[in-house]
KOLNU-491141 format. One line per 10 residues: number of its first residue (from 0); their letters; for each residue x, y, z of C-alpha. Coordinates in pm, 1 decimal. Example, Ala and Ser with C-alpha at 12.3 -4.5 7.8 and 13.67 -1.06 7.14 Angstrom:
<recs>
0) as) 1230.0,-450.0,780.0 | 1367.0,-106.0,714.0 $
</recs>
This chain:
<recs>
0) xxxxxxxxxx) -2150.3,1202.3,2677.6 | -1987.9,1319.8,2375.3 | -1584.2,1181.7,2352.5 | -1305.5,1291.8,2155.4 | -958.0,1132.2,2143.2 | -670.8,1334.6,2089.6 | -379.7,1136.8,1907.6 | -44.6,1357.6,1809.4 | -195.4,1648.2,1853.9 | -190.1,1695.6,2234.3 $
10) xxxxxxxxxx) 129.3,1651.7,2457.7 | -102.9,1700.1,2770.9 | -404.5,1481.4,2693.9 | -521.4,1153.4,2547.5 | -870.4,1197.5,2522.9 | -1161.8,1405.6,2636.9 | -1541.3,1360.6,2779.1 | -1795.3,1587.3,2782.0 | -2126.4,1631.3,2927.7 | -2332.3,1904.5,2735.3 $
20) xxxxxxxxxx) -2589.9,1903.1,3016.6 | -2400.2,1912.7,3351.3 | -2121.8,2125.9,3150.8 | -1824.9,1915.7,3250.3 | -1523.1,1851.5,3051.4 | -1306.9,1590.2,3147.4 | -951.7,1509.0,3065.5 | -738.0,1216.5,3104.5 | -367.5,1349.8,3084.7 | -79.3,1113.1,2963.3 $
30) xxxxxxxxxx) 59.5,1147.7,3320.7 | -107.1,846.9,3512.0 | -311.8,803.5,3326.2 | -502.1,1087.3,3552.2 | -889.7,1232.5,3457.8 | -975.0,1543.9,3561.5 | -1325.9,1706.7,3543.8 | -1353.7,2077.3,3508.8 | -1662.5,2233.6,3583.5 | -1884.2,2505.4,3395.4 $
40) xxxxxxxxxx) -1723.1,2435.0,3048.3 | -1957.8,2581.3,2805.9 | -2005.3,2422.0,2500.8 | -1862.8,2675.0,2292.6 | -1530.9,2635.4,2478.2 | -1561.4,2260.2,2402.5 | -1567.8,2298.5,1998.4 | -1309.6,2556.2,2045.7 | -1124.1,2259.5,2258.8 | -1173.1,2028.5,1960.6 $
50) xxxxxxxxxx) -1118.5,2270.4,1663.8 | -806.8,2433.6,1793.0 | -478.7,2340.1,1653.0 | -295.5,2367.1,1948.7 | -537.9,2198.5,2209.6 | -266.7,2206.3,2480.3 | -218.9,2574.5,2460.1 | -622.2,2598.6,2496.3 | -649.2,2386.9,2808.9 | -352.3,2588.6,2989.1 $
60) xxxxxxxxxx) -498.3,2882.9,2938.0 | -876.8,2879.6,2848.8 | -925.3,2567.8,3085.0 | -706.6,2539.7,3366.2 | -677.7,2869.5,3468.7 | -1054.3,2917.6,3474.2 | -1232.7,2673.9,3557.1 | -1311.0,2480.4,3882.3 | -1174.2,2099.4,3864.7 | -1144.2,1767.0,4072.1 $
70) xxxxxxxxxx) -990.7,1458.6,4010.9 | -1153.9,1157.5,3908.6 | -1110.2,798.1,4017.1 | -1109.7,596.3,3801.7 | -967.7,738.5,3508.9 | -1193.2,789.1,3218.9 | -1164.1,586.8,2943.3 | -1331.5,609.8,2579.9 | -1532.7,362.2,2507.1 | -1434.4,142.9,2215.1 $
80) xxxxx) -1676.4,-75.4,2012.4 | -1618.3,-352.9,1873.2 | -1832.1,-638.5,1690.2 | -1810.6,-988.2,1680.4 | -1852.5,-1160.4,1355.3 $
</recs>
């Protein structure tokens, strides 16, 4: 699963998971937190997603409005690595 976190530049969104294969984007919203997966995301849509400059304005209206969703329990989480010394 590729991941992206979002930082300052979404309002919506912390971070973002997405599975090329099964073609599902998920998003964990600042508002919970709360993950939701939205089906039949291609992957051009998800570089677009990652490129844009306004990635909140791209999930309102290339995402949510198109795409079939559900919500996932629990809420995703990007994996962080870390290495002992």
């Amino acid at each position: 699963m590729q991941q992206h976190t979002f930082g300052n530049t979404s309002e919506m969104v912390s971070h973002a998971g997405y599975d090329r294969e099964k073609q599902v984007l998920y998003l964990t919203y600042h508002s919970g937190p709360t993950t939701i997966a939205y089906s039949n995301v291609s992957p051009a849509l998800y570089e677009e997603l990652l490129k844009s400059a306004y990635p909140d304005v791209c999930i309102r209206f290339k995402i949510q409005a198109h795409h079939p969703f559900r919500r996932v329990e629990p809420a995703f989480r990007p994996l962080h690595y870390s290495f002992v010394k």
